[in-house]
C-alpha positions as CSV (number, residue, x, y, z in Angstrom):
1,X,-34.1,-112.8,96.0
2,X,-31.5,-115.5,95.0
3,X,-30.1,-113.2,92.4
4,X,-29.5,-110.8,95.4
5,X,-28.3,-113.3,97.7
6,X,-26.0,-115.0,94.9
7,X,-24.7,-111.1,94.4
8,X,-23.1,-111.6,97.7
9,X,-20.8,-114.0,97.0
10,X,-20.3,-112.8,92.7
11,X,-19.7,-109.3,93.3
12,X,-16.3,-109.4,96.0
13,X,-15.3,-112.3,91.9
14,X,-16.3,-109.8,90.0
15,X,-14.5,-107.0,92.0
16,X,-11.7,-108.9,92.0
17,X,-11.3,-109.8,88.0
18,X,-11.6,-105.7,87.6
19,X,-8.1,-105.5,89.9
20,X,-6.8,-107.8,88.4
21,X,-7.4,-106.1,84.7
22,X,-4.0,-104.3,83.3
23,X,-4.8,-102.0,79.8
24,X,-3.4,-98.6,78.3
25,X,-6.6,-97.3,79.6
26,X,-6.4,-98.2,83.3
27,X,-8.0,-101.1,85.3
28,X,-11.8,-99.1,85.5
29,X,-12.4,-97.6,82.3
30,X,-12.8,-101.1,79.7
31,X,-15.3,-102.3,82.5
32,X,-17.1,-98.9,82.5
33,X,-17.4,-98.9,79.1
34,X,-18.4,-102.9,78.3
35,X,-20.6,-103.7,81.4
36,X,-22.4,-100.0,81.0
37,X,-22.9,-101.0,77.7
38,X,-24.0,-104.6,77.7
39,X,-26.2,-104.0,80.4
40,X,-27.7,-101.0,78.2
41,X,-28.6,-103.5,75.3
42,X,-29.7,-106.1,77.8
43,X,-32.1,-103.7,79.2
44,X,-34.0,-102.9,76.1
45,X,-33.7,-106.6,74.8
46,X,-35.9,-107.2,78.4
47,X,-38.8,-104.2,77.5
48,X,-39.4,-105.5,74.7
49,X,-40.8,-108.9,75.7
50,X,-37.0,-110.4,74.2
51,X,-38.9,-109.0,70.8
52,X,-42.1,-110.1,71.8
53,X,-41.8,-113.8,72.7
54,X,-44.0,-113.1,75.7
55,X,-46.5,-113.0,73.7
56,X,-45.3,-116.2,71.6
57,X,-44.3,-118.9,73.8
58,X,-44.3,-118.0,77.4
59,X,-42.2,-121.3,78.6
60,X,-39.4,-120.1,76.2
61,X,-39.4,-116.4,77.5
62,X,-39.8,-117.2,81.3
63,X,-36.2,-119.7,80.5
64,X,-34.8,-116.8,78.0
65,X,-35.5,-114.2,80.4
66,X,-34.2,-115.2,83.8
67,X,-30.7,-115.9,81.6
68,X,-30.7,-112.6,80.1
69,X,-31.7,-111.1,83.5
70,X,-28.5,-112.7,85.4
71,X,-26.2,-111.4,82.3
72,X,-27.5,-108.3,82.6
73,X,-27.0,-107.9,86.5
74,X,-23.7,-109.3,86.2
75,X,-23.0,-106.7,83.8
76,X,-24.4,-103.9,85.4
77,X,-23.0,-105.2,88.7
78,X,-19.0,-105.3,86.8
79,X,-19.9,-101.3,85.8
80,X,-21.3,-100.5,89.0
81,X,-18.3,-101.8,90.9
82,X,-16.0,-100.3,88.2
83,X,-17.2,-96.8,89.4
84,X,-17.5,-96.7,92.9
85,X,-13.8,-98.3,92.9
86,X,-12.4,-96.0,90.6
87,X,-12.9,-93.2,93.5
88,X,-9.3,-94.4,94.9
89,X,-7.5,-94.4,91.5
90,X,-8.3,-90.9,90.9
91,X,-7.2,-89.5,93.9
92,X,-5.3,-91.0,97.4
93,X,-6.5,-87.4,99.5
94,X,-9.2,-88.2,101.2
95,X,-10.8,-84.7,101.0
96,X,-10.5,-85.1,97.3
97,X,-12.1,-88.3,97.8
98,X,-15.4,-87.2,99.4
99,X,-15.9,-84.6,96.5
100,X,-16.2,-87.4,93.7
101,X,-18.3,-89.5,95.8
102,X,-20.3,-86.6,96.8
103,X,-20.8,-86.0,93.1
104,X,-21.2,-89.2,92.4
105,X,-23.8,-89.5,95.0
106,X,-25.7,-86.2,94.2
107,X,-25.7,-87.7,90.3
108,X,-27.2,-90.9,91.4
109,X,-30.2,-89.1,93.4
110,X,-30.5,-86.9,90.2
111,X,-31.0,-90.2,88.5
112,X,-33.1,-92.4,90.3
113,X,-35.2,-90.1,91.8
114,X,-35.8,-88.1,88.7
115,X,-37.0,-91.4,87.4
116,X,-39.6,-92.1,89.1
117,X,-41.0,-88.5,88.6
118,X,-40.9,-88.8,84.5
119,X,-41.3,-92.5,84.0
120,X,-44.9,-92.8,83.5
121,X,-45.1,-89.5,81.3
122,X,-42.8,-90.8,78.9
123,X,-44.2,-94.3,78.5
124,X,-48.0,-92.2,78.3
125,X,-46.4,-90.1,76.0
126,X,-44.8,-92.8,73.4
127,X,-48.3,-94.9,74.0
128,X,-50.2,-92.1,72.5
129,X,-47.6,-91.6,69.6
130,X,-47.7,-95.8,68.8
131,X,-50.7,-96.2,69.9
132,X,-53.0,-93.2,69.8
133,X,-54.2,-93.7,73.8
134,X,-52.8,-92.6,76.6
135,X,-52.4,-95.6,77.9
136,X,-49.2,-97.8,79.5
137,X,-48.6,-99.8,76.3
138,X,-45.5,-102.1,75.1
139,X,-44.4,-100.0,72.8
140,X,-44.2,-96.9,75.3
141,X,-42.0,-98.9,77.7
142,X,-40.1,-99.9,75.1
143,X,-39.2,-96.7,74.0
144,X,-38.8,-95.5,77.7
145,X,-36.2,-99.0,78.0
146,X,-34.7,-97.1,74.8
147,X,-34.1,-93.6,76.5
148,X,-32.7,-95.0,79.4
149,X,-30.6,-97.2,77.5
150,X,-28.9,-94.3,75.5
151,X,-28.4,-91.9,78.8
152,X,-26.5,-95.1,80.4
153,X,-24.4,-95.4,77.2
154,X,-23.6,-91.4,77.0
155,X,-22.8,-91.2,80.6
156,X,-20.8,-94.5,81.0
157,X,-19.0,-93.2,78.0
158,X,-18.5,-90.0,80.1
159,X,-16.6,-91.7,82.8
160,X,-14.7,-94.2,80.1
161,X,-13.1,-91.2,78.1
162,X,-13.5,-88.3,80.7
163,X,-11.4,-89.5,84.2
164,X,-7.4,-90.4,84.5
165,X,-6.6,-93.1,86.9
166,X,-3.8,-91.6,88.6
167,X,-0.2,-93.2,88.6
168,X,0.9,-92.8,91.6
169,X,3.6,-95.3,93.1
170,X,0.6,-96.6,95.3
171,X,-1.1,-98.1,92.7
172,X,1.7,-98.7,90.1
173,X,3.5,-100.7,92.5
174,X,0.1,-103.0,93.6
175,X,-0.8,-104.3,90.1
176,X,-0.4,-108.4,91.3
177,X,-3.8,-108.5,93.3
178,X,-3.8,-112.5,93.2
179,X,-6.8,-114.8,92.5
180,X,-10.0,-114.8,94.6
181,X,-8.5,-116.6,97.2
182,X,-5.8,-113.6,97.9
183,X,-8.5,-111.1,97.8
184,X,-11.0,-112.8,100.2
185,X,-7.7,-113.1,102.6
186,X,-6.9,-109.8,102.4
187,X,-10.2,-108.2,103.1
188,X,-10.4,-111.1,106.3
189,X,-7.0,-109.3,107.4
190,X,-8.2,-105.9,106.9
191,X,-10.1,-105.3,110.4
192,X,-10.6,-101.9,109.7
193,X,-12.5,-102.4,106.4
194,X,-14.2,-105.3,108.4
195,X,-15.6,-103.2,111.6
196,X,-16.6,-100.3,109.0
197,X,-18.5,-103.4,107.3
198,X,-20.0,-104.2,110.3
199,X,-21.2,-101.0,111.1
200,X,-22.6,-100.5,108.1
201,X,-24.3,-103.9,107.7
202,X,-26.2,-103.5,111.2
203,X,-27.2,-99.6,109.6
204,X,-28.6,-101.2,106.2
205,X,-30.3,-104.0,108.6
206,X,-32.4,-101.7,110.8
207,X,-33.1,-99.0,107.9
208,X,-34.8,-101.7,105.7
209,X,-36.4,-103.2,109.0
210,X,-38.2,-99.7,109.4
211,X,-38.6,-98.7,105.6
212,X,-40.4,-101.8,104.8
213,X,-43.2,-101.4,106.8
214,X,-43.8,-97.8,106.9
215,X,-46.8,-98.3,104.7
216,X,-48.2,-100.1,107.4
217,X,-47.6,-97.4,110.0
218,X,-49.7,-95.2,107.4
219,X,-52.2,-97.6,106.4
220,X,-53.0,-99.4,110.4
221,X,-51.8,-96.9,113.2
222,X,-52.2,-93.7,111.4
223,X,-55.3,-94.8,109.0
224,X,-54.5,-92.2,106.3
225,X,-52.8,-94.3,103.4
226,X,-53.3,-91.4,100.8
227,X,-50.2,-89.3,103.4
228,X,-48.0,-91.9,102.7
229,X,-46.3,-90.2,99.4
230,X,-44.5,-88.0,102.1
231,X,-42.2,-91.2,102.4
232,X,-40.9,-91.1,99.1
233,X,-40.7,-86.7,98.8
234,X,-38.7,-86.4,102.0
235,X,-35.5,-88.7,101.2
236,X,-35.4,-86.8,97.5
237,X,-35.3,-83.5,98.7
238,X,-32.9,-84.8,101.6
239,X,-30.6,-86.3,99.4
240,X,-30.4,-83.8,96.7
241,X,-29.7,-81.1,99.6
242,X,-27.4,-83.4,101.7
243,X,-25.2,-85.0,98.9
244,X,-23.7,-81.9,97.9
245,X,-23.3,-80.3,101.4
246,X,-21.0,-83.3,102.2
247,X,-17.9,-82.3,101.1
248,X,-18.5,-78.6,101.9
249,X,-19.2,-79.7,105.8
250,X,-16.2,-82.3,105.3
251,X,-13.5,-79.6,105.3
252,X,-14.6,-78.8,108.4
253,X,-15.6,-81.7,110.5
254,X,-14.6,-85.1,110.3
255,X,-16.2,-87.9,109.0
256,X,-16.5,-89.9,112.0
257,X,-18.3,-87.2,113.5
258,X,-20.5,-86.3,110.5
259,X,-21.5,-90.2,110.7
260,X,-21.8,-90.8,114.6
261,X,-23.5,-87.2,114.0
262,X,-26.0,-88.8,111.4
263,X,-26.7,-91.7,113.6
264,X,-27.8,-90.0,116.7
265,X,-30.6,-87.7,114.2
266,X,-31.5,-91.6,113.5
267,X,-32.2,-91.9,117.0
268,X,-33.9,-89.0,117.4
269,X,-36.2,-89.8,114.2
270,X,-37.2,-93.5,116.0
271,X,-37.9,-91.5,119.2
272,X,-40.0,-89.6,117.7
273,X,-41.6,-92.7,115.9
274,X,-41.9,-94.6,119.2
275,X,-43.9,-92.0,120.8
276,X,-45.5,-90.1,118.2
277,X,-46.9,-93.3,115.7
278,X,-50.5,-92.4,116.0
279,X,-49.9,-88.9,115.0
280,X,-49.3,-87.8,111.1
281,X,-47.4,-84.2,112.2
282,X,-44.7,-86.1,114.6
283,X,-44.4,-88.7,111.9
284,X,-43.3,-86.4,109.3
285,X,-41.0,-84.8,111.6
286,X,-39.7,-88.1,112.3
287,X,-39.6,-89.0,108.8
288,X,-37.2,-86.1,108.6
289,X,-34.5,-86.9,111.1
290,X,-34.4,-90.6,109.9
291,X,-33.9,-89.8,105.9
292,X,-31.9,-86.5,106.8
293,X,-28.5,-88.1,107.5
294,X,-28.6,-91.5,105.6
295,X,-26.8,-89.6,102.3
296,X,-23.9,-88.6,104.8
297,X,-24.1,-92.5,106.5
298,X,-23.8,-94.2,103.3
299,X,-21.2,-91.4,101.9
300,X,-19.0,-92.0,104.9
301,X,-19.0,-95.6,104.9
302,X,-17.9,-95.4,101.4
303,X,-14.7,-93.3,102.1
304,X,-13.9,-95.0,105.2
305,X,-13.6,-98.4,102.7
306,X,-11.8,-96.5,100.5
307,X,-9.3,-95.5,102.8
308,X,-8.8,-98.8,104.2
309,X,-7.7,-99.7,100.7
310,X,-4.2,-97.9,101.8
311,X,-4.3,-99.4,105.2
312,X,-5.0,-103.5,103.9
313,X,-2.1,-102.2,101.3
314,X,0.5,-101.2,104.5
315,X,-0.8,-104.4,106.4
316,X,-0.7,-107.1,104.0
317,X,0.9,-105.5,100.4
318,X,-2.4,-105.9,98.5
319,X,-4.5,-103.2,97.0
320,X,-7.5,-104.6,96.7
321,X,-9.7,-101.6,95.1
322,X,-12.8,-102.6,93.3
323,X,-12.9,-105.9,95.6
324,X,-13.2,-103.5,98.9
325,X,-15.4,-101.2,97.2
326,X,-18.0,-103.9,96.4
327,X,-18.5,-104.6,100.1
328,X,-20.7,-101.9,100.5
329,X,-23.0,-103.1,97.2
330,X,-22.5,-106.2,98.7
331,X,-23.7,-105.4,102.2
332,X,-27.3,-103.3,100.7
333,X,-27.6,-106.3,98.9
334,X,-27.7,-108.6,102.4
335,X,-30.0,-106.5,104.1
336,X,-32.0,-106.0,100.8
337,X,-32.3,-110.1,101.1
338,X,-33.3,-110.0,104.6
339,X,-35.6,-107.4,103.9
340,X,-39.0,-109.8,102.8
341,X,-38.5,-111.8,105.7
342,X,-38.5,-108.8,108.5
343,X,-41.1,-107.2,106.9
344,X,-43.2,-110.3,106.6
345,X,-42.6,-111.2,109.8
346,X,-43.4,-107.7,111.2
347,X,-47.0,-107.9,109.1
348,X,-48.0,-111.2,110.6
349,X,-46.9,-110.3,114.4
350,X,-49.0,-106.8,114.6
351,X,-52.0,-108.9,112.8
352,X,-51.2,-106.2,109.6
353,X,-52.5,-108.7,107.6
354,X,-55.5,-110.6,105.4
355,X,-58.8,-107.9,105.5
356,X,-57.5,-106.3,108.8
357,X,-58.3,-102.2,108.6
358,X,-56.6,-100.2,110.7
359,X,-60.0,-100.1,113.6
360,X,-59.2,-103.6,113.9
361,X,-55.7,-103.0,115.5
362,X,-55.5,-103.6,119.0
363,X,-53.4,-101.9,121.9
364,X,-51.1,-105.3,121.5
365,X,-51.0,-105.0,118.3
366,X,-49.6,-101.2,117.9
367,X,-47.1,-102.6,120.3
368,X,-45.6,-105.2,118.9
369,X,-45.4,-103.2,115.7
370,X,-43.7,-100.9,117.6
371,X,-41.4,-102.8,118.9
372,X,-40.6,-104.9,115.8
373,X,-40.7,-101.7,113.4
374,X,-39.0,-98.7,115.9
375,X,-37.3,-100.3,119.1
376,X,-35.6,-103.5,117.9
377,X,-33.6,-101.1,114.8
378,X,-33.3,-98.3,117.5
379,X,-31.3,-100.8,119.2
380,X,-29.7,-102.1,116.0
381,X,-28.7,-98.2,115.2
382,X,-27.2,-98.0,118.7
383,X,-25.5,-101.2,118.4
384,X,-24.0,-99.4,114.7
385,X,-22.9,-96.4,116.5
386,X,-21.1,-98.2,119.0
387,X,-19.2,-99.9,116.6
388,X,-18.1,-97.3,114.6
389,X,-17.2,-95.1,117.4
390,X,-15.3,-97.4,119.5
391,X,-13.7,-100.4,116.6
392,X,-13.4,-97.6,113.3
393,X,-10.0,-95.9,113.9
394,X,-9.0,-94.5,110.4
395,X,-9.5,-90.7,110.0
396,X,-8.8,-88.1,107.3
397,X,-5.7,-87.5,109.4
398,X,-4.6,-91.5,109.5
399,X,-5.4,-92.0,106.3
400,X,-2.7,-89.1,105.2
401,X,0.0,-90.5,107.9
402,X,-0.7,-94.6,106.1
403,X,-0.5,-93.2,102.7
404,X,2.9,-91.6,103.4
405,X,4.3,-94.5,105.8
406,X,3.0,-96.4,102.0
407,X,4.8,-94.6,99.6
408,X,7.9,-94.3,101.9
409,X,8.0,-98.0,102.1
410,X,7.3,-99.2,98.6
411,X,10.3,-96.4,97.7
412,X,12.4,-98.1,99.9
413,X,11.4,-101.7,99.3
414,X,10.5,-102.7,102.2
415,X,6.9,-103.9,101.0
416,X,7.7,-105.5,97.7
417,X,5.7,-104.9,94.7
C-alpha cells in the first residue's frame, strides 16, 4: 500500500525523465528495453527466495527484499510508462491511435488473464520434474519466475527493435520538456487532460468500491460462495471480445459516445445489483453489463489523454508524452490505495465480518451493504458520466483541427520550439 501510494507521486518523475531522454533510437525504446529487462531479472532474483536467503536469515531477506521489490517496480513502472506513452509517437491520428491501444489492450488481457489459467500447472508441472510430487514447490515457482521472465524479455525486445517513433514536426520541435516542475505545470494547465482525469479517477473509485466486496455478495446475500468464479470468467471473455471490437466500432461512433455509452451499461449493471442481490441469475446478468464496457472505459480514457498531449502542446508549448500518459497508471494506482479501506469499511458496516454466515445477515444489514457496495458507486458512476459529458470537449474531430492549428504554428514560429 505505500509502494502504491508513493507510485503516485514517482510515476508523473519517472514519466517525465523518459521525455526528457534524447537517443538515435527515440525517447521509448532504451526505457523499453532496460526497465523490461531489469525488472525481468529482478523478478526471478525475488522467486527464488534472493537465492534462498529466506531460508537463511529471514531479517536479512525481509531488508533485501523490500529494496529489490521498490527497484523492481520502479523498473517495471519506467517500462510500463515507456509503452503506453509511445502510443503518441507512433502516430498523431487518432483513429490510428485507438488500433495500437486496442492491441495493446487485447495483448495485455491475453497476458494476464492467460496467467492465471496456466500458472499453477506450470509450477505443478516443474515441482514434479525437481521434485518428483505434484506439489507447489520452490523450485517450480522458480522456474515459472523464469518463463515469465524470458516472455517479458522477448516481447519488450519486440517493441524496442520492432516500432518507429515517428518524426513528425510535432514532436521534433517539443524535445525541451523541462524538469519536474515544468511538467507538473503543464499537466495543472492542461484542463482537458485534467477533467478526463477526473472522470476517470471517480470511474476507478466506484469499480474497486464494488469489485472488492463482490465475494461478500456471493458469500452473505447470495450464500453460494462456490458461484463466485463467474466473477473472474466474465471480465476475460468480455475483454478478449471487447478490446478488439474497439477500434472496429471506433470508425464508426465516437469515443465520447462509446464511453458515456459504456457508462450507462454500468448503470444498468448496479440496477440490476440493487434489486436483484439475493438472486444468483440477475447477478450474473448484472455481472455482465458492469464488466461489458470497462475495456472501452479504460481504452477511451487512454486516447482522450493522449490527445490532450496535442492540446497542452497548443496551450502551453510542452509535449509532455509519457508524463500525461502515466496519469492513468497513476490514477488505478489511487483508487487501488483506497481500495482496503472501502472494502474494509464496507465488511464492518453490513456485519460481514468475524464467524458471521450469511443466515446471520439481517434486513439492515443487506441494506447498508447495498448501499455502500451498489448505490454510493451508482452515484459515483453518474457523478463520472457527468463529467465527461459536460467538462471533456476533445473529439476525434478536435483532435485533427489542434493537431493542424499545431503544426501550422510551430511552421510558422509562432510557438517556439
Amino acid at each position: 500500500v505505500v509502494i502504491r501510494i508513493a507510485e503516485i507521486f514517482i510515476d508523473p518523475l519517472l514519466g517525465n525523465i523518459i521525455d526528457n531522454t534524447n537517443t538515435k533510437w527515440g525517447r521509448f525504446k532504451p526505457w523499453q528495453l532496460i526497465g523490461g529487462t531489469v525488472s525481468a531479472i529482478l523478478l526471478v532474483l525475488v522467486y527464488t527466495g534472493l537465492f534462498g536467503l529466506v531460508n537463511v536469515n529471514t531479517t536479512l531477506f525481509i531488508v533485501l527484499f523490500i529494496i529489490t521489490f521498490i527497484v523492481l517496480d520502479v523498473f517495471y513502472s519506467l517500462r510500463d510508462i515507456s509503452y503506453w506513452g509511445m502510443i503518441p509517437a507512433l502516430s498523431s491520428d487518432s483513429h490510428e491511435r485507438s488500433t495500437y491501444t486496442a492491441l495493446g489492450s487485447f495483448g495485455g488481457s491475453i497476458g494476464y488473464n492467460g496467467l492465471t489459467i496456466v500458472v499453477i500447472p506450470i509450477v505443478t508441472y516443474f515441482s514434479w520434474v525437481f521434485t518428483g510430487k505434484y506439489v507447489e514447490s520452490q523450485s517450480g515457482w522458480t522456474c515459472f519466475a523464469i518463463i515469465v521472465a524470458i516472455l517479458g524479455i522477448l516481447t519488450v525486445c519486440s517493441v524496442a527493435f520492432g516500432t518507429k517513433e515517428s518524426t513528425t514536426t510535432l514532436r521534433a520541435k517539443a524535445e525541451d520538456n523541462g524538469g519536474p516542475l515544468q511538467a507538473f505545470k503543464a499537466l495543472a494547465q492542461n484542463d482537458q487532460l485534467l477533467w478526463v482525469a477526473l472522470s476517470y479517477l471517480l470511474y476507478a473509485i466506484a469499480n474497486v468500491a464494488t469489485t472488492g466486496v463482490l465475494m461478500y455478495l456471493f458469500k452473505y446475500i447470495l450464500d453460494n460462495t462456490a458461484a463466485y468464479s463467474i466473477v473472474g470468467v466474465i471480465p476475460v471473455i468480455t475483454g478478449l471480445v471487447m478490446a478488439p471490437l474497439y477500434p472496429i466500432l471506433n470508425k464508426r461512433i465516437p469515443r465520447r459516445y462509446l464511453y458515456l455509452g459504456g457508462m450507462v451499461l454500468m448503470i444498468v449493471g448496479y440496477l440490476l445489483f440493487a434489486v436483484g442481490s439475493s438472486n444468483l441469475a440477475m447477478v450474473i446478468v448484472g455481472l455482465v453489463f458492469f464488466y461489458l464496457p470497462q475495456t472501452f472505459i479504460q481504452m477511451t480514457a487512454i486516447l482522450s489523454l493522449t490527445d490532450s498531449i496535442e492540446y497542452g502542446q497548443l496551450k502551453n508549448g510542452k509535449r509532455n508524452e509519457a508524463v500525461t500518459l502515466s496519469v492513468r497508471p497513476m490514477l488505478d494506482k489511487i483508487a487501488g490505495a483506497c481500495s482496503n479501506g472501502i472494502v474494509g469499511f464496507i465488511a464492518v458496516a453490513a456485519g460481514m465480518i468475524g464467524d458471521a454466515t450469511a443466515a446471520d445477515m439481517t434486513a439492515a444489514n443487506i441494506g447498508m451493504f447495498k448501499v455502500c457496495a451498489f448505490y454510493v458507486p451508482l452515484g459515483i458512476i453518474v457523478l463520472s458520466l457527468l463529467v465527461f459529458l459536460f467538462k471533456v470537449k476533445i473529439t476525434e474531430k478536435m483532435h485533427d483541427e489542434i493537431v493542424e492549428e499545431l503544426e501550422a504554428k510551430l511552421a510558422s514560429g509562432e510557438i517556439s520550439e
